[in-house]
N, C-alpha and C positions, 0 to 999 in steps of 0.2 A: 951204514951211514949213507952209504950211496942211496939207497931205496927211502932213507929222510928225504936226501935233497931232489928227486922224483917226485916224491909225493907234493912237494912244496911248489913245484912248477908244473904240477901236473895242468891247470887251467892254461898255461902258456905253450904248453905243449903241441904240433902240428900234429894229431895223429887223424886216422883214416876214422874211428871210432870213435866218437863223442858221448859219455852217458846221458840220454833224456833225449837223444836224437829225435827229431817227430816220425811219429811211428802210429797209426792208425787205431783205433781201439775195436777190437773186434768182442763180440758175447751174444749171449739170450736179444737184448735191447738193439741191437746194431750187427745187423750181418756185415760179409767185407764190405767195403762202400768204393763202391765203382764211379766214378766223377762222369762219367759217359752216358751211365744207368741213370743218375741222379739231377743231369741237367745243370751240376752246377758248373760244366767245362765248359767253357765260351768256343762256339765252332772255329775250326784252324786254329787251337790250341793245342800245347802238349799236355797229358793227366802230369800231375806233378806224383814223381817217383820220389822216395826216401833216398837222399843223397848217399853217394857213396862217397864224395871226401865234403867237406867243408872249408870254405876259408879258411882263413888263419882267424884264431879267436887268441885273443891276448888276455881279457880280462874275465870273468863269471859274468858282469854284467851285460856284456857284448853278446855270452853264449846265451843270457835268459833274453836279451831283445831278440834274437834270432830265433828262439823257440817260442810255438804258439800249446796254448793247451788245445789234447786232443778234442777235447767236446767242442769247442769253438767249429768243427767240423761239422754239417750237417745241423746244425740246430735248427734250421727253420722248420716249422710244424708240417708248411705242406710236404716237406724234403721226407720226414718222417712219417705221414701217412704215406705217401709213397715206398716206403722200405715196407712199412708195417704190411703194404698192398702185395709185397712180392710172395711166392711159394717158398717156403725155407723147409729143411728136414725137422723130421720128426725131436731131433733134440733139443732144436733151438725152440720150438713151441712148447715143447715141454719143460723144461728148463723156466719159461719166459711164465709160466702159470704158476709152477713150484714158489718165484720168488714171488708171484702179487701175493700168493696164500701167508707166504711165512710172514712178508715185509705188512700187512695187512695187522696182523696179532700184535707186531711191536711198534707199529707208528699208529695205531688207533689213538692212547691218548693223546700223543704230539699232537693229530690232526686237530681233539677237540681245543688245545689250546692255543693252538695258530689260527684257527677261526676268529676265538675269543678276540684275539687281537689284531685280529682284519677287521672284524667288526669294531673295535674301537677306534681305528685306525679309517674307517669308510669315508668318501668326500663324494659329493653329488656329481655325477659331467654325464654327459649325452652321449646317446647309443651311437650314433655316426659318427663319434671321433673315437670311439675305443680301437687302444691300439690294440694291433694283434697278441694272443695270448702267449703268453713265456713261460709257461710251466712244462717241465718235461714231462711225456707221456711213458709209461710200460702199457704197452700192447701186447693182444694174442693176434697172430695172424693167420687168415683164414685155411680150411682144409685143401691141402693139393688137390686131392682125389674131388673134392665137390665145388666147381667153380663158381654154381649157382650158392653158396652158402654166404650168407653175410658177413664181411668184417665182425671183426670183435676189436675193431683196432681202439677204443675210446672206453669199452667195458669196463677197467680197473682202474685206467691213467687220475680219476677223480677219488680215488678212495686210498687207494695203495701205492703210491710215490716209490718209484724208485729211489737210490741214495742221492743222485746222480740233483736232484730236485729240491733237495734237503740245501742244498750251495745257493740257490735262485733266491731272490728276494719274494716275500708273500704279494701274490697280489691285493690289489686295492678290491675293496667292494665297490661296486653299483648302483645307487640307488636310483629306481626306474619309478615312473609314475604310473597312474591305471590301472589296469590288469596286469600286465607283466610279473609274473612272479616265478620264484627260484621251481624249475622243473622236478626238483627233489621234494618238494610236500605238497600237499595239497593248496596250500593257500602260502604265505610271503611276499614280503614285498623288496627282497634284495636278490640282487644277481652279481656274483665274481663277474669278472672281467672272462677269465674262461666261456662260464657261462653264456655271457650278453655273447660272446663271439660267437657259439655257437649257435645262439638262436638269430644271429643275419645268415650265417653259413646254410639255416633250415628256412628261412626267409628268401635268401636270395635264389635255391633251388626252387623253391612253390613259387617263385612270381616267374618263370619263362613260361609260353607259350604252350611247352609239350614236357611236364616235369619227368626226371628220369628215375623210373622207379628203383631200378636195382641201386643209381646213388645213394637215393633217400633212405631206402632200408639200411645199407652200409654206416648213414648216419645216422638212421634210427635206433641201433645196434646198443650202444651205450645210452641210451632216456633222451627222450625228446620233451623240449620244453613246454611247457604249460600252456603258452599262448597257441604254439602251433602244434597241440597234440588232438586237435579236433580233427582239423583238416588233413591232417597226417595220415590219424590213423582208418579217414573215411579212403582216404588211397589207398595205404598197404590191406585194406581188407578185400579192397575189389569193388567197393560199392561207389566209388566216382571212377572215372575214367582221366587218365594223364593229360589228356587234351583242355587245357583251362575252356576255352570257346564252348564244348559239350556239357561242362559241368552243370551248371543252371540250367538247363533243357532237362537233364539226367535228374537232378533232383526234385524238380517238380514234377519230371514223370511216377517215376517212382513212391513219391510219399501221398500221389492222389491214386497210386495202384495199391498202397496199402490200408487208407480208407474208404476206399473199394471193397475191399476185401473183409473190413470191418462192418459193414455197413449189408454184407452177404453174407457171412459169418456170427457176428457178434449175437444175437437176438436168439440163435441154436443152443446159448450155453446153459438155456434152462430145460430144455429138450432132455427123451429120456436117455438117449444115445449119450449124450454129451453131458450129462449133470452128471458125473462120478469125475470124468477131467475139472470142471470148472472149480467142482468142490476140492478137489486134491489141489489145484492153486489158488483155492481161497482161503484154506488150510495155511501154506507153506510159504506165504507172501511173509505174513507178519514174524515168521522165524528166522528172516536175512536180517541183515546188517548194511547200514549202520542204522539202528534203530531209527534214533531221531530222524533220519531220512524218509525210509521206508513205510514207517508209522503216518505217513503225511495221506490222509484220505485220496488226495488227487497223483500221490505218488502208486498207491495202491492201485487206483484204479487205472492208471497209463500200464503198470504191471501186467495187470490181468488182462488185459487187451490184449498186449504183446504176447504174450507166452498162450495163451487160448486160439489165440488167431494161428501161430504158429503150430501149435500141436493140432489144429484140424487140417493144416498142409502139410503136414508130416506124419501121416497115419499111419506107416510104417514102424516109427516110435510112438505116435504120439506123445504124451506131457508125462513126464520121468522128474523124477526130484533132483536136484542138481544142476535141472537147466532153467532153474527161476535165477540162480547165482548167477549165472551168465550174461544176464541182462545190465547189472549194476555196475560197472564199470563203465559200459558203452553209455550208460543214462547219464550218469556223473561226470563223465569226461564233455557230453554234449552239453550238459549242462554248466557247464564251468565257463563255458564262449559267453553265459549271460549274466551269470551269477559274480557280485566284486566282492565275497565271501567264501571259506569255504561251503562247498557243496553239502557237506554233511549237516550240515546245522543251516542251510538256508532255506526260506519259507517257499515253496516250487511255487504256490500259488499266486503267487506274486509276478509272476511270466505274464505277458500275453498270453491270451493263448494261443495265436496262433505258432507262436516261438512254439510251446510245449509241442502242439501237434507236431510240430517240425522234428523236435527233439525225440520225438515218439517214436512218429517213421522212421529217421534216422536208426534209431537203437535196434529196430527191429531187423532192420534188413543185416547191420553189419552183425550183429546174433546168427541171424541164418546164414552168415557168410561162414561164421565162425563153424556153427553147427555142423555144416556140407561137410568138412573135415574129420570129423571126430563125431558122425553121425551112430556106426555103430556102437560107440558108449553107451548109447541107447533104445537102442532096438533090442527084442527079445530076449532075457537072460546076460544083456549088457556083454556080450562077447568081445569087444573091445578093450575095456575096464579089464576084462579075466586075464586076457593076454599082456597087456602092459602090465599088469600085477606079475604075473607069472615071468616077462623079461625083468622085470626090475629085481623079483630074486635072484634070479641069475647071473644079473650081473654087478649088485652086489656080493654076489656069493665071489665074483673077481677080483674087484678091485676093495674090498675090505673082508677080507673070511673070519677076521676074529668078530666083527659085530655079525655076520651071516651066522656064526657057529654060538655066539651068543642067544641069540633071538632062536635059533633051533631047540640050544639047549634047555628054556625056560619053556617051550613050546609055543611061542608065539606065531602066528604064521601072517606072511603079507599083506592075507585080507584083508586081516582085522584091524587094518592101521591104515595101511597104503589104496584100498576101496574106494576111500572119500578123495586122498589127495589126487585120485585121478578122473573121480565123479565130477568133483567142483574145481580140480584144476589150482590144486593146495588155497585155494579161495577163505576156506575156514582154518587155515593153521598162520596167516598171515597177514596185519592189517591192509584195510582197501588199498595206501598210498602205496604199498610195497606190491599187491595186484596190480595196481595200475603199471608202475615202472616192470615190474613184470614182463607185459603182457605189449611195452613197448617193444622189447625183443624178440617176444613170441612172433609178433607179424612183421618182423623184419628177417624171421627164418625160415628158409624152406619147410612148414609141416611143422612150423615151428608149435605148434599145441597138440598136436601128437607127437611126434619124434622125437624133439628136443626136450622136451617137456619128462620123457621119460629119463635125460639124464640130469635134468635139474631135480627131480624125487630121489634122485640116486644121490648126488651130489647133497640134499639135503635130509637124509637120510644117514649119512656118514659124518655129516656137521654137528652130530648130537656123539658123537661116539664116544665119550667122556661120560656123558650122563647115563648113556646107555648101559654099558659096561658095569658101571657102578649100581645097577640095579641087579636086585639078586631074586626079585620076587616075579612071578607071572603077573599080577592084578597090579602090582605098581609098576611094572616095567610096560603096559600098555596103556592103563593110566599117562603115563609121562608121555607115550607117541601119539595118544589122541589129544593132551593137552599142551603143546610143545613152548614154551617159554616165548612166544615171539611179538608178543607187546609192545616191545620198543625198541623193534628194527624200524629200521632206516633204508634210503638208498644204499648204503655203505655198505650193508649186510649182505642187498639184492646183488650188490654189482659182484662181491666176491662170488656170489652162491653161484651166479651167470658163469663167471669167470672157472671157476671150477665145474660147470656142468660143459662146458665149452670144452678144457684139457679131458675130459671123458669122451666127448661126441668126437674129437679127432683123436683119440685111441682106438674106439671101439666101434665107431659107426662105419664104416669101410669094413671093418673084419668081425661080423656077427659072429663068428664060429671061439673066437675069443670069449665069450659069456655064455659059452655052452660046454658043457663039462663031455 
């Protein structure tokens, strides 16, 4: 009876220990949160500690006014890119990848039908009064060991919500006028509230004086938006200079050095030296994608310019199949500054021309940017190509042995699948819109189209391991990896694929000797 009447007064009770006391939430999401570290302690303040007694509390309702909830802690986004910015151990980043993968699979359709209803829920208002965004973020946070490496802190936060996000009211949609459109497709005309934030955040870095490259990659890391993915990505490839004042001097120099060079070049390609290149790119122009684009006589012929000019300054490869793919990205993304349709279906001819030319040199140079990297791909016997084939078995043979001992057992070998996804750069296993968001993170990574690039093949290599598995035959089980189902992904798709090639590159890329038996 006594322990009745205990229980009954227990709210009215003074004791030292209160349940629900505020108390910090620590996990994957949220390392300890330091008030010092985080800036939110006002100078000549105390950090506020967890009390060790409390008032007197008489009623429940006096004890819930006195408690706050923990997320109320920390929520503002810049507070949060800043924790995302710190070195945490190996378990928190791993842990932090594990739930985007698994939270990915079970809130996919939630996401499409919260859309549905953001979109019918949409009301017009202007880019300058968007309030900041409210949506909770899961981040990966960058490798200890590589300081040069770029955030991944915004990689999954749009696809894969934590639970934590699931309590936040949806945001409103956007609708923006002009060109502005959702950085997730190729063409659209609406932007989340998210979104618009993001692109003043990539706006307000490109308008100072001397832009800061390692910022911009950091926020290039997760897709950079449409309107600013021109100018973007003519910075992270090296072909403008961070100095706004140089830029205009720099690109006029440059795009009359490369009709220069046409103009000294171009009239060799029927020569006898040269007529086996020109014909090998007049051949393999009309086999890219996206048809309708490519198929455009004036797109052809900007083509063959590029890629012929190119292989007679690089005699050491010269012109290799695979590096005609390389071009169409860079063409489409420059084209997209003029074009107020999608690119794939818009008539090019229709440019000035002196736009075009502009657009022309533009593509070529940041190609050759790309190429310097992952030059030996193609040079003699492709020694490049053999060796990324040869680590990617390896290090799937690590981190998945049942699909490694799979694929051994049927006799399939790396080559004969994996070849191309390092020739064109998974270019043909993926539509363009998912290359492009790609290829955002590519030049926002250290070597990012060699290096990482070997654990996004890995990573998506291991995303089939279902269909894999269930193939018992040699001719259909290579069949399925040179025709791999990917017709209608999405960003959603790319940012997990990123996000798991990411929990491999800070596994594995610090300790090579881990994917070596």
């Amino acid at each position: 009876m006594a322990s009745d009447a205990g229980r009954k007064q227990f709210w009215k009770r003074n004791v030292s220990r209160v349940p629900g006391s505020i108390q910090h939430v620590y996990g994957a999401q949220h390392p300890p949160f330091d008030p010092l570290l985080h800036g939110t302690l006002k100078p000549g303040s105390k950090p506020p500690t967890t009390p060790v007694k409390l008032k007197k509390v008489s009623t429940f309702q006096e004890f819930e006014s006195n408690t706050s909830d923990a997320w109320d802690v920390g929520d503002d986004d810049d507070e949060l890119l800043a924790m995302a910015a710190e070195s945490l151990n190996t378990d928190v980043v791993m842990e932090t990848a594990h739930r985007v993968m698994r939270n990915h699979s079970k809130l996919q359709e939630q996401h499409k039908l919260q859309e549905e209803q953001v979109v019918e829920k949409e009301r017009p208002c202007q880019i300058p009064d968007l309030p900041p965004a409210v949506c909770g973020d899961s981040r990966l946070v960058k490798s200890v060991s590589d300081s040069n490496t770029a955030s991944s802190a915004d990689s999954s936060s749009e696809n894969a919500s934590m639970p934590r996000s699931q309590s936040l009211p949806q945001s409103s949609a956007v609708v923006l006028t002009g060109k502005v459109a959702d950085h997730n497709t190729s063409g659209g005309l609406v932007l989340s509230e998210r979104e618009a934030s993001r692109l003043d955040k990539f706006r307000q870095l490109l308008a100072g004086p001397n832009t800061n490259l390692e910022e911009l990659r950091k926020l290039s890391w997760s897709g950079i938006p449409k309107p600013v993915r021109p100018i973007t990505w003519k910075l992270l490839s090296g072909y403008l200079p961070a100095n706004v004042d140089r830029r205009e001097g720099t690109l006029q120099r440059k795009r009359k050095e490369y009709f220069a060079f046409v103009e000294q070049y171009y009239d060799s390609r029927n020569e006898e030296t040269h007529q086996d290149t020109y014909r090998q790119i007049h051949i393999d122009i009309p086999r890219m994608s996206p048809e309708a684009l490519i198929l455009q006589p004036k797109v052809t012929e900007i083509f063959e310019r590029i890629l012929f000019i190119w292989a007679i300054r690089h005699p050491a490869s010269g012109y290799v199949q695979g590096i005609n793919d390389l071009v169409t990205p860079f063409f489409v993304v420059f084209t997209s500054e003029y074009a107020e349709e999608e690119v794939e279906n818009f008539d090019v001819s229709s440019l000035p021309a002196e736009v075009l030319q502009n657009i022309e040199a533009d593509s070529f140079w940041c190609m050759s940017k790309l190429l310097d990297g992952i030059q030996d791909n193609y040079t003699f016997a492709q020694p490049g190509i053999q060796k990324k084939v040869k680590m990617l078995e390896e290090l799937v043979s690590r981190i998945d042995e049942q699909v490694h001992r799979h694929l051994e057992q049927h006799e399939v070998k790396y080559l004969q699948f994996a070849f191309r996804w390092m020739n064109n750069l998974l270019m043909r296993e993926v539509p363009l819109r998912c290359t492009i968001r790609l290829w955002d993170t590519y030049q926002s990574e250290p070597e990012g189209f060699s290096h990482f690039h070997l654990y996004v093949c890995a990573a998506f290599l291991v995303r089939w391991k279902k269909e894999i598995l269930e193939e018992k035959d040699f001719q259909e089980l290579l069949m399925f990896l040179q025709n791999l189902p990917t017709m209608h992904w999405g960003n959603e798709d790319i940012s997990v694929l990123l996000a798991e090639a990411y929990r491999l590159k800070f596994a594995f890329a610090d300790a090579p000797n881990h994917y070596k038996r």
